[in-house]
C-alpha positions in Angstrom: 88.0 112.8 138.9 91.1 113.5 136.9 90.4 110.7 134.1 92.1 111.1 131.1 91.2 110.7 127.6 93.5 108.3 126.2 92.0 105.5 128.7 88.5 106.5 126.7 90.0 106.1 123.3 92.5 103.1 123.6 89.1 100.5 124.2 88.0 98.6 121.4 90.6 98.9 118.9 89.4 96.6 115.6 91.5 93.6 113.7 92.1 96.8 110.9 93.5 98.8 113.3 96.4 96.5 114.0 96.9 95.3 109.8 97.2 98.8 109.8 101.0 98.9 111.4 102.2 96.0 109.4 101.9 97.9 105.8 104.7 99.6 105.8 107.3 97.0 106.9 105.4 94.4 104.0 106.3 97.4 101.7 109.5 98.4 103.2 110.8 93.9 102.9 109.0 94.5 99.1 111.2 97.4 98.0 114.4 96.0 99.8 113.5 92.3 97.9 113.1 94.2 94.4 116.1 96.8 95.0 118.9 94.9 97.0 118.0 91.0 97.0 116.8 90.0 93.9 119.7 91.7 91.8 122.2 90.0 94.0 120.8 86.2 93.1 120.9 87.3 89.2 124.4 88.4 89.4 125.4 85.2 91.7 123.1 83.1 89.4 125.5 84.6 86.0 128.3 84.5 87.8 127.6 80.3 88.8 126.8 79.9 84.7 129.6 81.8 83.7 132.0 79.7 85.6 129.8 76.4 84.3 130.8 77.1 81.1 134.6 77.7 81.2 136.4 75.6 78.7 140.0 75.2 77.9 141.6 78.0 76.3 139.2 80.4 77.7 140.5 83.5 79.0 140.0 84.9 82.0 140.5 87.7 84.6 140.8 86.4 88.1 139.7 88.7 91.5 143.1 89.5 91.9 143.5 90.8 88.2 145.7 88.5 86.6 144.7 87.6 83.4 145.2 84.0 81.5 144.8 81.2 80.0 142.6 78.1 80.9 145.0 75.1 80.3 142.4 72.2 82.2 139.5 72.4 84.2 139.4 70.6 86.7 136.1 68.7 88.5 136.8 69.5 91.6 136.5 73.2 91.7 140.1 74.0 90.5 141.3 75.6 86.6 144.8 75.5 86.0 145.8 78.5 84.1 148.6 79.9 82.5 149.9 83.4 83.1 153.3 83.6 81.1 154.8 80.8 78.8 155.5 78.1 80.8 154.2 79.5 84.0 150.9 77.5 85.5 148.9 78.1 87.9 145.8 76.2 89.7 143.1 79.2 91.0 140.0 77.9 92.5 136.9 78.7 89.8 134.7 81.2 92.3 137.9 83.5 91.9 137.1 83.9 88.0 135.6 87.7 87.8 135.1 87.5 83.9 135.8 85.8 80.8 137.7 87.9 78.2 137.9 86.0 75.0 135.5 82.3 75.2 136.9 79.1 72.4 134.4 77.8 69.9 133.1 74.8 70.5 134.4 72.1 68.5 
């Protein structure tokens, strides 16, 4: 007697109808990949040659902003650098933010 109209319109919904709500999280995952993700991998992907390519007597600016002089680089994740004449010091290579001034290759 008192049937709505909802329960007349919610039979027989098609395969479109339901595509139709996962548009706009595919385009919300595209826009974050293009605006948020796929920056961060180029600047981790720089950042991992950058650190590739140190060299002794490199120098460098470290996270904590100290800035020196690569005396040996180490293979096991390590440069020993030197801050003041006769002061060394061994800083772990993912702590390098930049490289000021790079050496020639000999």
């Amino acid at each position: 007697m008192f049937a709505s109209p909802a329960y007349a319109q919610a039979a027989g919904g098609g395969i479109m109808d339901s595509l139709g709500g996962f548009v706009p999280i595919i385009l919300i995952f595209g826009i974050m990949y293009f605006l948020m993700i796929r920056p961060q991998q180029k600047k981790a992907k720089n950042h991992r040659n950058m650190v590739e390519a140190l060299r002794k007597g490199d120098q460098i600016v470290t996270q904590g902003g100290i800035i020196g002089k690569v005396i040996k680089v180490k293979d096991d994740g390590e440069v020993e650098v030197e801050i003041a004449k006769d002061v060394k010091v061994r800083i772990l290579k993912n702590t390098i933010t930049h490289v000021m001034n790079k050496t020639e290759p000999s």
